[in-house]
RODO-2510 file (C-alpha; in nm, 4 decimals, decimal comma):
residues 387
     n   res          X          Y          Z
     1     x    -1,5345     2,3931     3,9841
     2     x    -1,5125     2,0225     3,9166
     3     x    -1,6992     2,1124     3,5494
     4     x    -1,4867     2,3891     3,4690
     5     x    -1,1762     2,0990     3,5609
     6     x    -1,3891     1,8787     3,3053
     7     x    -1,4146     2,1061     2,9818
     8     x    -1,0263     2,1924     3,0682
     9     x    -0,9146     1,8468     3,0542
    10     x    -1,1284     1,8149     2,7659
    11     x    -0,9293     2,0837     2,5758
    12     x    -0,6113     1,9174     2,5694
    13     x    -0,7249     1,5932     2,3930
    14     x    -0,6883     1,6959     2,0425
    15     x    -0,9360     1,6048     1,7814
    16     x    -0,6653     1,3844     1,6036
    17     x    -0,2909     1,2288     1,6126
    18     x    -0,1396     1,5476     1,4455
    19     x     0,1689     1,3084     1,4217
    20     x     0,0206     1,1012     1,2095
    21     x    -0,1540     1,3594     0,9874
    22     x     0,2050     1,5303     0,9676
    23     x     0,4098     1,1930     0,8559
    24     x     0,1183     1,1508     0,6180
    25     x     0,1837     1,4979     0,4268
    26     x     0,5499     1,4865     0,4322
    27     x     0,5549     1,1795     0,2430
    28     x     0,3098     1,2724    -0,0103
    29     x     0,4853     1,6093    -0,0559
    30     x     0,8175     1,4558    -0,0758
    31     x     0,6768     1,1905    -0,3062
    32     x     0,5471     1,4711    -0,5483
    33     x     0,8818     1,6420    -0,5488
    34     x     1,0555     1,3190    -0,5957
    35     x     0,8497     1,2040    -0,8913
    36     x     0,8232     1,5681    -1,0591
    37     x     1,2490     1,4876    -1,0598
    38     x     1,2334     1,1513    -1,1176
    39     x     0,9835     1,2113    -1,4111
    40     x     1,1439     1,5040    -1,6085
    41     x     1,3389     1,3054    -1,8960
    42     x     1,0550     1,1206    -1,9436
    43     x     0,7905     1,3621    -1,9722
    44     x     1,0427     1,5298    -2,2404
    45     x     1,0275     1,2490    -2,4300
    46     x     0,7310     1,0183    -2,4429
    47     x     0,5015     0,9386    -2,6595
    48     x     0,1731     1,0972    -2,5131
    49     x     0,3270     1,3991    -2,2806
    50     x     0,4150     1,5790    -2,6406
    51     x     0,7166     1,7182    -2,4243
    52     x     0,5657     1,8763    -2,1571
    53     x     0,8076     1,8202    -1,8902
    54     x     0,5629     1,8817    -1,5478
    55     x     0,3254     1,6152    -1,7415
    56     x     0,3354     1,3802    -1,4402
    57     x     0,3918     1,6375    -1,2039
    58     x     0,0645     1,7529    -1,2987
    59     x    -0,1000     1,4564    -1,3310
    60     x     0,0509     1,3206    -0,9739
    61     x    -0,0844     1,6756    -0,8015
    62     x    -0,4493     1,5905    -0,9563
    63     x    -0,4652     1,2268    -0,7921
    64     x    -0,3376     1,4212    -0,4703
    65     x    -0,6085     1,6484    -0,4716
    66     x    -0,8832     1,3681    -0,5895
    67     x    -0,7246     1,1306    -0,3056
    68     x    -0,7965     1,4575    -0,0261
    69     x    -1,1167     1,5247    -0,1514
    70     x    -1,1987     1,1293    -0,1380
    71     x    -1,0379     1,0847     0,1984
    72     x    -1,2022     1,3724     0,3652
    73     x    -1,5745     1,2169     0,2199
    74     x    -1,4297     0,8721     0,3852
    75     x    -1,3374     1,0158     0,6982
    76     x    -1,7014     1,1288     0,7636
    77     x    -1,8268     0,8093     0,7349
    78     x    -1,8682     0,6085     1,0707
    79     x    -1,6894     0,3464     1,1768
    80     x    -1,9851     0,1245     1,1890
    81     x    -2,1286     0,1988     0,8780
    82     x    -1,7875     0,0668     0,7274
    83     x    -1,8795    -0,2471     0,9726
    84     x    -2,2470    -0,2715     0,8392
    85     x    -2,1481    -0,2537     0,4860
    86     x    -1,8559    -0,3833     0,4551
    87     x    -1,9424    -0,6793     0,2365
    88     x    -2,0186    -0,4779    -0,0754
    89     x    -1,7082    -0,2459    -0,1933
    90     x    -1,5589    -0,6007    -0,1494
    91     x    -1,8049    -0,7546    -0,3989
    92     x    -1,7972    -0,4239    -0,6035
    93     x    -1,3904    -0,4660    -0,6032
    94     x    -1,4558    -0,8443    -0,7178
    95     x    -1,6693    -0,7262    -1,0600
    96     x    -1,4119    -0,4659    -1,1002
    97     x    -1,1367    -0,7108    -1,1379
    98     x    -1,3709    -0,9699    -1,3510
    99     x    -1,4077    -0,6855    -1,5631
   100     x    -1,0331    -0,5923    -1,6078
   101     x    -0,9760    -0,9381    -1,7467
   102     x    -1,2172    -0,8969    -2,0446
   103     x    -1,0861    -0,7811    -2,3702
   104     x    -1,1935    -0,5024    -2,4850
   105     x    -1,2438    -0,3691    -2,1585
   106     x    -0,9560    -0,4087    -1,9438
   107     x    -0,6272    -0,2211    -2,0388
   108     x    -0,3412    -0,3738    -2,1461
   109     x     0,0044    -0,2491    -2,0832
   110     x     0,3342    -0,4553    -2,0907
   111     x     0,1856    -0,7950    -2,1186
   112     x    -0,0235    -0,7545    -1,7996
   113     x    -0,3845    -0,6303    -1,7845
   114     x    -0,4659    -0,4412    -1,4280
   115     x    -0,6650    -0,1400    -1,5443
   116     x    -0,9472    -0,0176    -1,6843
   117     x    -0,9944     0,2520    -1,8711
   118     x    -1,1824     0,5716    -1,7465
   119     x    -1,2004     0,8898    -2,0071
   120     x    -0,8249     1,0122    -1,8644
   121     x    -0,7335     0,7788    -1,6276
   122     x    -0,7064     0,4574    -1,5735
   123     x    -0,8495     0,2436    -1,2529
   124     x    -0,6392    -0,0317    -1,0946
   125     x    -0,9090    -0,2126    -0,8679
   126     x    -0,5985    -0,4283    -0,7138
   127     x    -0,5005    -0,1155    -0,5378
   128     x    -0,8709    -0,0646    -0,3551
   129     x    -0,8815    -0,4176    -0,3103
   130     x    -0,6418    -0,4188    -0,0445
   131     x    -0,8375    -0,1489     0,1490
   132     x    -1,1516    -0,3020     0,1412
   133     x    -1,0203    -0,6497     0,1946
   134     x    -0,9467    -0,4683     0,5043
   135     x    -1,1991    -0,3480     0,5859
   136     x    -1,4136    -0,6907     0,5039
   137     x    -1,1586    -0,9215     0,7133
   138     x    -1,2102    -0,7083     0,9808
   139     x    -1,5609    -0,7868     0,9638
   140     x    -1,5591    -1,0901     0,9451
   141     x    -1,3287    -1,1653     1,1790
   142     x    -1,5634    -1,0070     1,4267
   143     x    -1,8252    -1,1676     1,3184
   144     x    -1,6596    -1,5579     1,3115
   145     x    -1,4659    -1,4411     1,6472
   146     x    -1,6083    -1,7912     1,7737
   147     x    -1,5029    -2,0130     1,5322
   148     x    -1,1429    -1,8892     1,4204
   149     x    -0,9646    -2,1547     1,6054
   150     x    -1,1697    -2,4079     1,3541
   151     x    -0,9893    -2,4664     1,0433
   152     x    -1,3525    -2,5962     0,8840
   153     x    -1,5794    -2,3059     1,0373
   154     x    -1,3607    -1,9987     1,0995
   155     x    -1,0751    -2,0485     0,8073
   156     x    -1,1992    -2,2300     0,5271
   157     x    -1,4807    -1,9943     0,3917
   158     x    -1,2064    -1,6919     0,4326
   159     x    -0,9690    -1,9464     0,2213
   160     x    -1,2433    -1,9802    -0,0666
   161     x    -1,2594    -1,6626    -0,0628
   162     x    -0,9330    -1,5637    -0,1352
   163     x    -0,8609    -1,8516    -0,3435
   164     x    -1,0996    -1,6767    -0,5682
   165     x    -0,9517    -1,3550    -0,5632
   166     x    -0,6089    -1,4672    -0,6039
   167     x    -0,7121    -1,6054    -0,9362
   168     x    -0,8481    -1,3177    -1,0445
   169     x    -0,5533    -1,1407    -0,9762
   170     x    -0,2838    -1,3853    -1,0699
   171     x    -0,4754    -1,3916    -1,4381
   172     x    -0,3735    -1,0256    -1,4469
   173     x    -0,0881    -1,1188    -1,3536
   174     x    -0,0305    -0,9358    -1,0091
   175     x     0,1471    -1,1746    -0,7688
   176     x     0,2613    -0,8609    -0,6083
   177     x    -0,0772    -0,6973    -0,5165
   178     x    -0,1817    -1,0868    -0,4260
   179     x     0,0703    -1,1053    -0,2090
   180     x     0,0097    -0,7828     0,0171
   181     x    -0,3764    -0,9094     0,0312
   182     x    -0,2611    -1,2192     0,1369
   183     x    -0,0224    -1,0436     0,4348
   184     x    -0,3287    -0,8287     0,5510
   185     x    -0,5328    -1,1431     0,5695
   186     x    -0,3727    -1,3420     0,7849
   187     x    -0,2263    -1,0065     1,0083
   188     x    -0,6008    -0,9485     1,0459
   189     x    -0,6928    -1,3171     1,1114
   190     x    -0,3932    -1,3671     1,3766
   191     x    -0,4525    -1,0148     1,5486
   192     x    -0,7986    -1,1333     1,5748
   193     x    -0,7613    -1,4545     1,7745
   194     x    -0,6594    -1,6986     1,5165
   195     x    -0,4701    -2,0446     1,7025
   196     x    -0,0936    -2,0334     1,6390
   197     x    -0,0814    -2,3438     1,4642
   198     x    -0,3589    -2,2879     1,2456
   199     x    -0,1712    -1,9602     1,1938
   200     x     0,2114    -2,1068     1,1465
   201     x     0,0054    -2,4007     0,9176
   202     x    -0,0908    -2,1255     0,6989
   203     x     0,2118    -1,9813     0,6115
   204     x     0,3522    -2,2577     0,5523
   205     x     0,0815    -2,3397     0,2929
   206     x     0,1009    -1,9632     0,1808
   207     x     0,5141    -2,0184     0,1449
   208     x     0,4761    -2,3444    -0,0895
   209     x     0,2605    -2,1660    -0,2673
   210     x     0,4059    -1,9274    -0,3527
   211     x     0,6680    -2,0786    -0,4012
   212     x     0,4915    -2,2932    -0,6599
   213     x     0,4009    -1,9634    -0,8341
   214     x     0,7532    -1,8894    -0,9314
   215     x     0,8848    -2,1638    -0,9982
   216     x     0,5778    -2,2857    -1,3092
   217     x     0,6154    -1,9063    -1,4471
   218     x     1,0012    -1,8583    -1,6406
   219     x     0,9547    -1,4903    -1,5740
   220     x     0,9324    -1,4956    -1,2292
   221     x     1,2452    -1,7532    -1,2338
   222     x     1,4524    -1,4939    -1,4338
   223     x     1,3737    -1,2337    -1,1697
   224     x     1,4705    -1,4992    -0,8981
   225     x     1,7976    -1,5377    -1,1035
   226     x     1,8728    -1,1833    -1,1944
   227     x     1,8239    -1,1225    -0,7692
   228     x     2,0859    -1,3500    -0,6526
   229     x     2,3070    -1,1955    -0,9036
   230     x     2,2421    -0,9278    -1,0896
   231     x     2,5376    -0,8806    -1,2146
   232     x     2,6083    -1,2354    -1,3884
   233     x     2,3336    -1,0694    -1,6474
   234     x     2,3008    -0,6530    -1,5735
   235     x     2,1861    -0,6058    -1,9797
   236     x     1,8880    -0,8926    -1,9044
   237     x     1,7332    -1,0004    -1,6232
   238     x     1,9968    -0,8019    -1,3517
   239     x     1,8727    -0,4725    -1,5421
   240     x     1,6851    -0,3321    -1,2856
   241     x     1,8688    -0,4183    -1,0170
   242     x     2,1631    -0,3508    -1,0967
   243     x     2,0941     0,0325    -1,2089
   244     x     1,9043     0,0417    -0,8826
   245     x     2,2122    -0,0754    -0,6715
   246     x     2,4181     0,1866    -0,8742
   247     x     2,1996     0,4725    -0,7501
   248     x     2,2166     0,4039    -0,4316
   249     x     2,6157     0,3807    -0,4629
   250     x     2,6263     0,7264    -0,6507
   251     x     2,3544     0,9109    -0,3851
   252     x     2,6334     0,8116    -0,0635
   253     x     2,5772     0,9522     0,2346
   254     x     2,4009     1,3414     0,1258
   255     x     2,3129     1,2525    -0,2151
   256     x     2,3836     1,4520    -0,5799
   257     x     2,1268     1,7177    -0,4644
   258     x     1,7810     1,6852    -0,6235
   259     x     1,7261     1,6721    -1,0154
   260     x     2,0750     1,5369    -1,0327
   261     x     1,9860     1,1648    -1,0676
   262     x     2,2041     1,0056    -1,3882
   263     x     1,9915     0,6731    -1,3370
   264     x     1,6981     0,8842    -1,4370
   265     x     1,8309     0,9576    -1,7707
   266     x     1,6504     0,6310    -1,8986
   267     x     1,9090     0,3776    -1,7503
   268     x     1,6393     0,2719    -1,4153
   269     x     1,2832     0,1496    -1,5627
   270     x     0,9519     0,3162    -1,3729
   271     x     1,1874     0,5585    -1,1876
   272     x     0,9196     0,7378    -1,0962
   273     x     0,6959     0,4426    -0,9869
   274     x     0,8584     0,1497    -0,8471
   275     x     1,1900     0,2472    -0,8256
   276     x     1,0966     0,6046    -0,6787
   277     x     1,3236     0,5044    -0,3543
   278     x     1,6106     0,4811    -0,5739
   279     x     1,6072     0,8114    -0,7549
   280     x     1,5610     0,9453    -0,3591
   281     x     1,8202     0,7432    -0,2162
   282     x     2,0659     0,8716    -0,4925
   283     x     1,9256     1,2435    -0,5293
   284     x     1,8676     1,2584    -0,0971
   285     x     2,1219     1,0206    -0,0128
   286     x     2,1240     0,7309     0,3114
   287     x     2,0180     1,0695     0,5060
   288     x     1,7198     1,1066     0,2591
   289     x     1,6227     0,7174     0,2662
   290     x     1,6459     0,6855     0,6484
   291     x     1,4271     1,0047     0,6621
   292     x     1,1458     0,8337     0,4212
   293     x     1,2303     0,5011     0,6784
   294     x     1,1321     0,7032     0,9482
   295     x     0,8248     0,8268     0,8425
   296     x     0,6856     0,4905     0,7352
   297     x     0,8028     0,3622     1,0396
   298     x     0,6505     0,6266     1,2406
   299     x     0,2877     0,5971     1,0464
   300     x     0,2869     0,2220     1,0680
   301     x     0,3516     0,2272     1,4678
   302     x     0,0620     0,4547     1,5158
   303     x    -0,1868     0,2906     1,3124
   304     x    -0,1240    -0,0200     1,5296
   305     x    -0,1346     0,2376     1,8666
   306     x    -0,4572     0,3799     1,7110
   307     x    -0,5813     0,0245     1,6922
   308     x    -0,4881    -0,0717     2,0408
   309     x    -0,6520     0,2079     2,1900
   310     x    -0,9809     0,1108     1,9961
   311     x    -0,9582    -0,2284     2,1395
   312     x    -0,9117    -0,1097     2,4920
   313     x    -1,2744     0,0028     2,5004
   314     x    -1,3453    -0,2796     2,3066
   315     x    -1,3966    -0,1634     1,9751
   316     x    -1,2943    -0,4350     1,7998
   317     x    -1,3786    -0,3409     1,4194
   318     x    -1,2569    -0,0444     1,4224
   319     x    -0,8946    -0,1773     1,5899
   320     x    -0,8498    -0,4481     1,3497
   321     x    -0,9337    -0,2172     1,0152
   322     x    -0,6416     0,0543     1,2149
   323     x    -0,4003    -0,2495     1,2271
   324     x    -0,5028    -0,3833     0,9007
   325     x    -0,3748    -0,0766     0,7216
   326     x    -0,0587     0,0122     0,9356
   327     x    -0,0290    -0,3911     0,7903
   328     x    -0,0579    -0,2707     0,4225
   329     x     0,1223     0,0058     0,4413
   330     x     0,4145    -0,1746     0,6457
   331     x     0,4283    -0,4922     0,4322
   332     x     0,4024    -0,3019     0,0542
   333     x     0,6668    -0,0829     0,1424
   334     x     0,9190    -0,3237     0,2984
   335     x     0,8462    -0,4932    -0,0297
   336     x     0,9094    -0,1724    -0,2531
   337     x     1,2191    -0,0976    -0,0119
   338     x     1,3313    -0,5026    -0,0152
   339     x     1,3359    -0,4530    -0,4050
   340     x     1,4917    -0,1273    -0,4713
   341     x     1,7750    -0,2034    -0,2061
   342     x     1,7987    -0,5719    -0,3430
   343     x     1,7251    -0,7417    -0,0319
   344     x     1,4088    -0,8838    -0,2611
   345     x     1,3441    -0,9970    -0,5971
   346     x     1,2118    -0,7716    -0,7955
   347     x     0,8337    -0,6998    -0,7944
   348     x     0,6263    -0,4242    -0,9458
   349     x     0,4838    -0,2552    -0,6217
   350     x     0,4708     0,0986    -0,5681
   351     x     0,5928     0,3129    -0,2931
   352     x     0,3086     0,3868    -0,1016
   353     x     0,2225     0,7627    -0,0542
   354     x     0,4785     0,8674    -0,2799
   355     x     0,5194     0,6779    -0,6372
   356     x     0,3540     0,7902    -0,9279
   357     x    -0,0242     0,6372    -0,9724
   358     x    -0,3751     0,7954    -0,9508
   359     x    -0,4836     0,4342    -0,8239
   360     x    -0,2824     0,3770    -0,5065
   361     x    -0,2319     0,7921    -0,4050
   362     x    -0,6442     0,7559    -0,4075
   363     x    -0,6480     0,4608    -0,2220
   364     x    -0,4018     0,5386    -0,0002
   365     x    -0,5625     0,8801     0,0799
   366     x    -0,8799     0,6367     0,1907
   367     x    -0,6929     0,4316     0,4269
   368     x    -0,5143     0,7224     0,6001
   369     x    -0,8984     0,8549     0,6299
   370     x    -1,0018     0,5976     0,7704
   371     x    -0,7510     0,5404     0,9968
   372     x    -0,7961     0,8708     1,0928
   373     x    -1,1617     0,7848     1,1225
   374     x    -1,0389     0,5632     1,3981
   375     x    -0,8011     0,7660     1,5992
   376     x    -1,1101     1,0694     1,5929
   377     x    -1,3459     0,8541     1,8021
   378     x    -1,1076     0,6812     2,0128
   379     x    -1,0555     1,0759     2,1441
   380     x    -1,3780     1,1404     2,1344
   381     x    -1,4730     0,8304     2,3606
   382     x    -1,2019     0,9900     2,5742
   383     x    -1,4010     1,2997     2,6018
   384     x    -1,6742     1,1169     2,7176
   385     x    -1,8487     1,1681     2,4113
   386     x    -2,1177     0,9182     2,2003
   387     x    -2,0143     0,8673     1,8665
***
């Protein structure tokens, strides 16, 4: 009797957070809808889509499918492999991004040089560097747990670190990507015992310097400028902005229905890649945005449950790789949000999940394995399983 109790209770633990899994696919289905719409004028015109107007729609649907495939080899892998290993996708990532800097090599477009070039697509290693800086954080921050409250033994060799990689990726230039890394690293690092002050004296140092990375580049200046008032300049450096803003005035509360976007039409830049959320917020509406909220919202609250349950039966790895990404995720898109809503300057991060780019759907598709990963042994702990 008391066995039969055991494989029933068993039975209702299921294998993973169907919540989760569901947020997950309505944002990348809405996302390939909304860029399929948000991609149409452009596909009809450009250069290298000879007028084929599902180009990215097509294209968008491949890195879906190559991000499931991906994700569903990641989710197989342990949790303590990742652990084990976790130094060397992080070094891998590193000679990735030395490479992109080489000419010849790395790809050029618009004055910055993030990718390189493979046959038909082209690889962004920013985008899998913030996964398996995850992932190596994590690991260290297990493995320093000791010495985080030291700034000398616990702090500075992470510093060094990323003092390194943010060179590499401000020499792109990427301040964006940079930035994100830089928000994982020290969620990680807090979450995972760092001293308040130590913490507090770091963003402090992180705030002046960034702050010192705007103000010696005149770019990032004008985009400082054209933030505070886009209008004073919407033909220059309020361009973006200000078509942005105009979307969301047009969408209202139920939107122009979907393909209906004027801002489309060549007046918003990247519509279909950083400015996705403003194609949806005018095609969808505020009911269309505050769904998309939602379901970020959602998907970031459960990665940090996921993570909390992992640390309850002190599996410490695997909690802080779970909170890592609901990090990532949380901080890229209140950037991407910030910008397209103009409570942020402007800054060329995607939408995660939903813009356009083989790159970050991949990557993204990773994390959401792995996260997964996470959730699947917590449960089967539960069960009274080994894993």
């Amino acid at each position: 009797m008391i066995y039969q109790s055991s494989i029933s209770n068993q039975r209702v633990i299921p294998d993973f957070d169907q919540t989760l899994v569901w947020s997950a696919i309505l944002l990348l289905s809405l996302g390939l809808v909304m860029v399929y719409s948000a991609s149409i004028s452009i596909a009809e015109t450009g250069p290298s889509t000879d007028g084929y107007t599902a180009y990215f729609l097509v294209r968008h649907g491949a890195y879906l499918t190559v991000g499931c495939l991906v994700g569903l080899i990641a989710f197989q892998i342990p949790m303590r492999l990742w652990q084990k290993y976790a130094l060397y996708p992080f070094l891998l990532c590193m000679v990735l991004l030395v490479l992109v800097l080489i000419p010849g090599i790395g790809h050029e477009v618009n004055g910055s040089r993030r990718w390189l070039p493979l046959f038909v697509v082209n690889l962004q290693p920013s985008e899998f560097m913030k996964l398996f800086v995850v992932i190596y954080i994590a690991s260290y921050t297990i493995r320093r747990a000791a010495y985080l409250n030291s700034f000398g033994k616990g702090f500075l060799p992470i510093l060094i670190v990323m003092a390194m990689l943010g060179l590499l990726l401000l020499s792109e230039p990427d301040l964006g990507a940079f930035v994100v890394i830089v928000s994982i690293v020290m969620g990680i690092l807090f979450l995972g015992g760092m001293h308040l002050k130590l913490f507090m004296g770091t963003i402090g140092l992180a705030f002046v310097g960034l702050l010192t990375l705007i103000l010696i580049e005149p770019y990032r200046m004008q985009r400082i400028m054209g933030f505070i008032d886009p209008w004073d300049d919407p033909y220059g450096k309020g361009y973006q902005l200000s078509h942005a803003l105009i979307a969301f005035g047009r969408g209202g509360w139920q939107g122009v229905g979907i393909g209906g976007s004027v801002e489309k039409l060549y007046y918003l830049p990247e519509a279909h890649t950083d400015f996705l959320l403003a194609v949806i917020a005018e095609e969808l509406g505020f009911i269309g945005v505050a769904v998309v909220i939602a379901l970020f919202m959602w998907l970031v609250i459960r990665a940090f449950v996921i993570g909390r349950q992992a640390a309850t039966r002190e599996r410490y790895f695997p909690a802080l790789v779970a909170q890592g990404i609901g990090t990532w995720i949380g901080v890229q898109t209140f950037i991407n949000m910030g910008v397209n809503m103009g409570v942020l300057p402007t800054k060329g991060l995607t939408l995660p999940l939903m813009s356009f780019g083989g790159s970050s759907i991949v990557a993204n598709s990773i994390a959401l394995a792995v996260l997964l990963r996470v959730d699947w042994e917590n449960r089967q702990l539960m069960k009274g399983y080994k894993i």
